[in-house]
SEKOLRO-186345 format. One line per field, with one value per residue (C-alpha): x, y, z. Coordinates in nm, 4 decimals, padded with zeros to 6 digits. Example, Ala and Ser with C-alpha at 12.3 -4.5 7.8 and 13.67 -1.06 7.14 Angstrom:
REM residues 2
east	(01.2300,01.3670)
north	(-00.4500,-00.1060)
up	(00.7800,00.7140)
REM end
This chain:
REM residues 335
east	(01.3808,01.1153,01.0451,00.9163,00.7679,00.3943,00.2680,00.3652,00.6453,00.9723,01.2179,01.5152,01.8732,01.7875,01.5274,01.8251,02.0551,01.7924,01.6773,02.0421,02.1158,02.4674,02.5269,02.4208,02.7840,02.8302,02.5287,02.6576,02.9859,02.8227,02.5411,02.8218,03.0919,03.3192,03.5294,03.5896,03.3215,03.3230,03.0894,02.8437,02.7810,02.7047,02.5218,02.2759,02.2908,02.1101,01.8862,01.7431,01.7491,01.5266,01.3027,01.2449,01.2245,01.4560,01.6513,01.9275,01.8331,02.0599,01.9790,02.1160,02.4477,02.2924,01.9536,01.9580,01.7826,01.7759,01.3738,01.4432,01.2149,01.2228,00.9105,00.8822,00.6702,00.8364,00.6345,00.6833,00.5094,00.5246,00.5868,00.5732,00.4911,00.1573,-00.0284,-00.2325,00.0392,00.1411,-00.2358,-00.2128,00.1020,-00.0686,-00.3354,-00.0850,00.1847,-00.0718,-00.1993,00.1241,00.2438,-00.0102,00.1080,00.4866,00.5942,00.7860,00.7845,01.0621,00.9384,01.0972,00.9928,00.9489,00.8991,00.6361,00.9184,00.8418,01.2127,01.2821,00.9716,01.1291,01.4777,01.3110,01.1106,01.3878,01.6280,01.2964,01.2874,01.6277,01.5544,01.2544,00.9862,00.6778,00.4868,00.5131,00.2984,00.2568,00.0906,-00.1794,-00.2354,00.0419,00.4597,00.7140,00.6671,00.9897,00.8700,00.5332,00.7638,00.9660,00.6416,00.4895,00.8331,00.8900,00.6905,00.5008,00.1963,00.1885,-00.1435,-00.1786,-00.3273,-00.5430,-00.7023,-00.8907,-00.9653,-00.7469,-00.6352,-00.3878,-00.1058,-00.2605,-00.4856,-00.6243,-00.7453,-00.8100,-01.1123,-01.2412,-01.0517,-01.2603,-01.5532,-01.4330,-01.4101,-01.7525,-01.9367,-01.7684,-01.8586,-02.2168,-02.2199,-02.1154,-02.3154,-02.6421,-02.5733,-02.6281,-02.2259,-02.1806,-01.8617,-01.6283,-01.2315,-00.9437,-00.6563,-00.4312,-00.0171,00.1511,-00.0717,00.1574,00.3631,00.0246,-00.1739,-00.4452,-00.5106,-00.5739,-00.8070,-01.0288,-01.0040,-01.1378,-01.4291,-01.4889,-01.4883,-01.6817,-01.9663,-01.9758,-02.0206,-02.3276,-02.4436,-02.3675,-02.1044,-01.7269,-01.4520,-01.3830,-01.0294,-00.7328,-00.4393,-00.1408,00.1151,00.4801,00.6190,00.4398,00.1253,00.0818,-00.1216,00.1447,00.1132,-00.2516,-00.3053,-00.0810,-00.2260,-00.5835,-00.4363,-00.2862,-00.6405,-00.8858,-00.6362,-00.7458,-01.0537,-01.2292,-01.5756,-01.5549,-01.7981,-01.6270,-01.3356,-01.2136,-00.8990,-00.6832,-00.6463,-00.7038,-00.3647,-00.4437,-00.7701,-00.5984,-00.4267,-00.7040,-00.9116,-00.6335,-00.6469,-00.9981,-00.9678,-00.6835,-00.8504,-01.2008,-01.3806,-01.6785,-01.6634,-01.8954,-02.0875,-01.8522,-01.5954,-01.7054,-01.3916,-01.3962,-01.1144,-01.0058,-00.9145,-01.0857,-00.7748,-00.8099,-00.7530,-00.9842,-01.2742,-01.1111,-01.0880,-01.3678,-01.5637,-01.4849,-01.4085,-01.6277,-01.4162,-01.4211,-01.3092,-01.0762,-01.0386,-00.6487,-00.6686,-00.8824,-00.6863,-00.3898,-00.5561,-00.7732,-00.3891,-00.2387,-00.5752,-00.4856,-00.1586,-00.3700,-00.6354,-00.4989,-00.8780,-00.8663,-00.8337,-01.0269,-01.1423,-01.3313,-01.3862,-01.5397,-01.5028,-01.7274,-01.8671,-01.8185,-02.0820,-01.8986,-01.9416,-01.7190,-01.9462)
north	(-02.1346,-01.9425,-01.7078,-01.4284,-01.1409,-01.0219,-00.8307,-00.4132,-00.5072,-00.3701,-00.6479,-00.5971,-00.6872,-00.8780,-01.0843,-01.1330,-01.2843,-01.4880,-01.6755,-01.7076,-01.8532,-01.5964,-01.3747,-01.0111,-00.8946,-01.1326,-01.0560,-00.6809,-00.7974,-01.0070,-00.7047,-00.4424,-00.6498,-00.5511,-00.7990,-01.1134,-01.3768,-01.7442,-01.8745,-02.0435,-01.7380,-01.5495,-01.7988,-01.8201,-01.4203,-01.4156,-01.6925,-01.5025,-01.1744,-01.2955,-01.5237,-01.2206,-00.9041,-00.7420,-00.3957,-00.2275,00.0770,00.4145,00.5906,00.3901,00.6070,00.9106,00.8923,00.7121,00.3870,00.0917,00.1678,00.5319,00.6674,00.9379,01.1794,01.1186,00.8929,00.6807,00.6091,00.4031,00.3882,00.2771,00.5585,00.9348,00.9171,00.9049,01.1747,00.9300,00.8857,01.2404,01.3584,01.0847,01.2440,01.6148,01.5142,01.3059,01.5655,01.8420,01.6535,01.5491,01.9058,02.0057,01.8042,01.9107,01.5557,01.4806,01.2608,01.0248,00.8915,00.6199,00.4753,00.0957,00.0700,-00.1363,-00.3933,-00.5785,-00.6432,-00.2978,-00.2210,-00.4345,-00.2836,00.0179,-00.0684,-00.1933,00.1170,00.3252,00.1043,00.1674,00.5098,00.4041,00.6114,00.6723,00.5117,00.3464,00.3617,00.1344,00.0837,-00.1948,-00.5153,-00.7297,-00.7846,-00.9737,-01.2238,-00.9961,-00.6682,-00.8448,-00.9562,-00.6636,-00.4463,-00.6628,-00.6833,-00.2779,-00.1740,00.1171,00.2020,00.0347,00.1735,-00.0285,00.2872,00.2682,-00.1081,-00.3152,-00.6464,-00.8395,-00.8544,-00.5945,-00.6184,-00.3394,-00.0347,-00.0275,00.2852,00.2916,00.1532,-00.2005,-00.2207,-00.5545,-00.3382,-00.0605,-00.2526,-00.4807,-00.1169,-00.0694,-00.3520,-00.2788,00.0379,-00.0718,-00.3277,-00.1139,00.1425,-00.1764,-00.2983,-00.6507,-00.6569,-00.5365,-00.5974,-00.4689,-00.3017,-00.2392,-00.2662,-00.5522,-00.6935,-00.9104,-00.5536,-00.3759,-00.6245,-00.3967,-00.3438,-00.7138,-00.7073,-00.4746,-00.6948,-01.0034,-00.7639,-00.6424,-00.9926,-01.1517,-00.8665,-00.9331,-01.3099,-01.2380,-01.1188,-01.3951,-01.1739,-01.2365,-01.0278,-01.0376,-00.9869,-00.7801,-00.6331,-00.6112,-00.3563,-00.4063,-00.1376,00.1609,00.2978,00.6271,00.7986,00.6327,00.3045,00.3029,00.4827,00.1797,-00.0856,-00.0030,00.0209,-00.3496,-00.4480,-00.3654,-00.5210,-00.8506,-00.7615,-00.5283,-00.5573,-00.4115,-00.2032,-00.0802,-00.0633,-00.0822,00.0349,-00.0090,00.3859,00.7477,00.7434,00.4158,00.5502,00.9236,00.7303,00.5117,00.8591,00.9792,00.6172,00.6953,01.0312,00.9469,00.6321,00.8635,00.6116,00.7872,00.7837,00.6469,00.5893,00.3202,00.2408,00.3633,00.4179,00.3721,00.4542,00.4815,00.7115,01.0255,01.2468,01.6030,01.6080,01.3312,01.6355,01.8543,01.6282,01.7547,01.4468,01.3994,01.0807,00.8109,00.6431,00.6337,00.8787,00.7566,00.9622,01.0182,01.3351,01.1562,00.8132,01.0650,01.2231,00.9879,00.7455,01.0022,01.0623,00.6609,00.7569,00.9179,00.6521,00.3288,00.1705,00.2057,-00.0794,-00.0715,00.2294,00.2126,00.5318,00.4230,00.6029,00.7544,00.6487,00.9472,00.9042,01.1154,01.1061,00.8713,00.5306)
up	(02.3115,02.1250,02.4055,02.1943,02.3306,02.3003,02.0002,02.0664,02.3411,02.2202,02.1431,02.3623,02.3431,02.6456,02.4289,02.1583,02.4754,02.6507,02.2991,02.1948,02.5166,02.5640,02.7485,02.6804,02.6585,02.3871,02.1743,02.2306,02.0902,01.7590,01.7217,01.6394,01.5068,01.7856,02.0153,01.9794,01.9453,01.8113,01.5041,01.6073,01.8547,01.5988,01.4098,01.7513,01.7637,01.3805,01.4704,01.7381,01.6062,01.2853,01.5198,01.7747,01.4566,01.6893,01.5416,01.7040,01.8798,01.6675,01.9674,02.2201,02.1905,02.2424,02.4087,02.8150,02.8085,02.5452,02.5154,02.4063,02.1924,01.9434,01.8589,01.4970,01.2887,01.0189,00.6999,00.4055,00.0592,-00.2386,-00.4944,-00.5193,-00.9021,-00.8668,-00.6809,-00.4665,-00.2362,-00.1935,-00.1243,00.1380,00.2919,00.2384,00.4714,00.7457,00.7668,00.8162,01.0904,01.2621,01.2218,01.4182,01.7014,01.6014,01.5011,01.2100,00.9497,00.8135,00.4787,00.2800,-00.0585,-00.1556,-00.5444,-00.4625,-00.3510,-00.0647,-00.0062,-00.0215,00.2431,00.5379,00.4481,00.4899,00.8087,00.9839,00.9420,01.0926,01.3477,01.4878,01.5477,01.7997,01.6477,01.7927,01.5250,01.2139,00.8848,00.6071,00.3111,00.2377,00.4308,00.2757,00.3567,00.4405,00.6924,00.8072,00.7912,01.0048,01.2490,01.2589,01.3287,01.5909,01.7785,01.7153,02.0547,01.8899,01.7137,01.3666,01.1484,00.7858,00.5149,00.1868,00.2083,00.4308,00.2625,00.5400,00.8922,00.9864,01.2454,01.4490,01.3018,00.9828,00.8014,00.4246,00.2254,00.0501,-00.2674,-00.3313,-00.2848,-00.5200,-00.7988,-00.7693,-00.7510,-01.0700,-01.2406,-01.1456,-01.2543,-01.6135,-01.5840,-01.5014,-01.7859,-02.0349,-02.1188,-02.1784,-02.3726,-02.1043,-02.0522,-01.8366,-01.8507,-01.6059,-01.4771,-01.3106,-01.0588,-00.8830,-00.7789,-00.6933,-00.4850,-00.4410,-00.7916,-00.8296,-00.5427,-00.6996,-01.0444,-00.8000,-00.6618,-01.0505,-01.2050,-00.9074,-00.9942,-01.3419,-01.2456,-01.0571,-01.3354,-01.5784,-01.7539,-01.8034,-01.8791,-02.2359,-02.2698,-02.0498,-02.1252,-01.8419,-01.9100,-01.8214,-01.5872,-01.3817,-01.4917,-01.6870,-01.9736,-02.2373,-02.0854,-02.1099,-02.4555,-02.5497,-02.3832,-02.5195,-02.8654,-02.8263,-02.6503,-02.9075,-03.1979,-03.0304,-02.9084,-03.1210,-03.0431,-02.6965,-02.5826,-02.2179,-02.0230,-01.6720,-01.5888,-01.3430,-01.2506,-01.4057,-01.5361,-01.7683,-01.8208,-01.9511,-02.1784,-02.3049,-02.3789,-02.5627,-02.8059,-02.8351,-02.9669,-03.2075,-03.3242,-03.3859,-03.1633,-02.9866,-02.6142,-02.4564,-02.7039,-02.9275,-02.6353,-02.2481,-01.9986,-01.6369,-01.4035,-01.0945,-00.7882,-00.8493,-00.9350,-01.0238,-01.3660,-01.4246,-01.3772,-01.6056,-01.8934,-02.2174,-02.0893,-01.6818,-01.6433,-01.5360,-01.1917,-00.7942,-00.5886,-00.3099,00.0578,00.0409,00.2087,00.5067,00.4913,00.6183,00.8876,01.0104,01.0033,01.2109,01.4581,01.5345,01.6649,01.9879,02.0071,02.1160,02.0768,01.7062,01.5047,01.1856,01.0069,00.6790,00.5232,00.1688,-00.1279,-00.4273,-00.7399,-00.9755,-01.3069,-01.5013,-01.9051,-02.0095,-01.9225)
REM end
């Protein structure tokens, strides 16, 4: 029938009956398991549900109404062991506080599987909003998002079209004023290292901005090294170990984040190779620590505090859409 409801009208159980062609009794019936039912009205139940996105409404039972909504924002990202995502939580919960609405938070693994799982169990609890992280899912969790009826605001990157608000900064961007940067302080020689970029997409976007920067100015990269697993300081002080045994004759580095970069400093220092002056480092996000090292790292800061608030200012401002809020270039000593 393909009657689907507009983008940000709640999916209904009506919707469900009306594309099935049954009878709203028996997509009641197949939708809790309860009753009796044939096959192939189940089969049409399923069909519907995934061509609609629809989720059963959890508070149906105990809230009047199947549109019932509860006052609480659902969020998902993709890990709490790195502190970007927690500084981006800092600065949305103390803004939703403010307004006395809670947060339920659930973590992907960077799995996109995992992210619609996680969308649709917010979902049923008909939250006032929902917030993701970056620009790309599931054709699932999209259609489970357009069909939810609420405010759906896409955080930390803005190098695509978003299902509704956007708020975040151009990865693509961050890592072509990288590449300049290295470029402009005289590197030629320069290579990458970084963690899976088919798990972070938004790492590889600023690799494409990077390596389309050093094209313009008839450079290449010279050699990369992808880790296995999560970043961190170990990963990266072994990756640059494993890079420069190939590649020897670098003369900089771009990493994927201040973690790998950590890491990298700390193969410099037990190799005895000057930084910058035999090996320059350059990292990314702007974390505190990165300051405090004996040389402060050379990287871009990222607004993770203001990517929360500004995420949860969206949740009053229907007319948002698209926010870009930049980021910083921080020269530090390291290239």
């Amino acid at each position: 029938m393909d009657d689907i409801p507009p983008p940000g009208r709640l999916v209904t159980l009506t919707d469900v009956a009306r594309e099935a062609g049954l009878g709203e009794s028996t997509v009641s019936r197949v939708l809790r398991n309860h009753g009796s039912y044939s096959k192939r009205a189940g089969e049409r139940v399923a069909e519907a549900v995934a061509r609609l996105g629809y989720v059963p409404n959890r508070l149906a039972g105990s809230l009047a109404g199947q549109g019932a909504s509860a006052r609480l924002v659902g969020v998902v990202i993709p890990s709490l062991a790195n502190v970007v995502f927690p500084d981006l939580l800092r600065g949305l919960t103390a803004a939703l506080d403010a307004e006395g609405i809670p947060c339920v938070i659930g973590v992907s693994d960077y799995d996109p599987d995992r992210e619609e799982a996680l969308v649709a169990a917010l979902l049923s609890w008909r939250p006032a909003a929902l917030l993701l992280t970056g620009l790309e899912h599931t054709p699932g969790t999209v259609a489970l998002a357009k069909a939810g009826g609420v405010r759906v605001v896409e955080m930390i990157d803005t190098d695509g079209e978003g299902i509704d608000a956007v708020v975040g900064f151009s990865n693509r961007a961050v890592g072509a004023a990288s590449a300049r940067h290295l470029v402009a302080r005289g590197y030629r020689r320069i290579a990458y290292l970084g963690h899976d970029l088919t798990v972070d997409l938004r790492a590889g976007k600023r690799l494409a901005g990077f390596e389309h920067a050093l094209g313009e100015a008839g450079l290449a990269l010279q050699g990369r090294e992808i880790r296995p697993g999560p970043s961190s300081p170990a990963s990266g002080r072994a990756g640059l170990e494993a890079l420069l045994a190939r590649v020897p004759d670098l003369d900089a580095v771009y990493f994927s984040n201040d973690d790998m970069a950590l890491g990298g400093y700390f193969a410099c220092l037990a190799a005895d190779l000057a930084v910058p002056g035999r090996l320059a480092l350059f990292g990314f996000n702007g974390l505190d620590f990165a300051a405090a090292m004996p040389q402060p790292l050379s990287t871009v800061r990222t607004p993770r505090l203001e990517i929360g608030r500004q995420a949860a200012a969206c949740l009053n401002d229907p007319a948002s859409k698209r926010l870009d809020l930049g980021f910083e270039l921080i020269e530090g000593a390291t290239a």
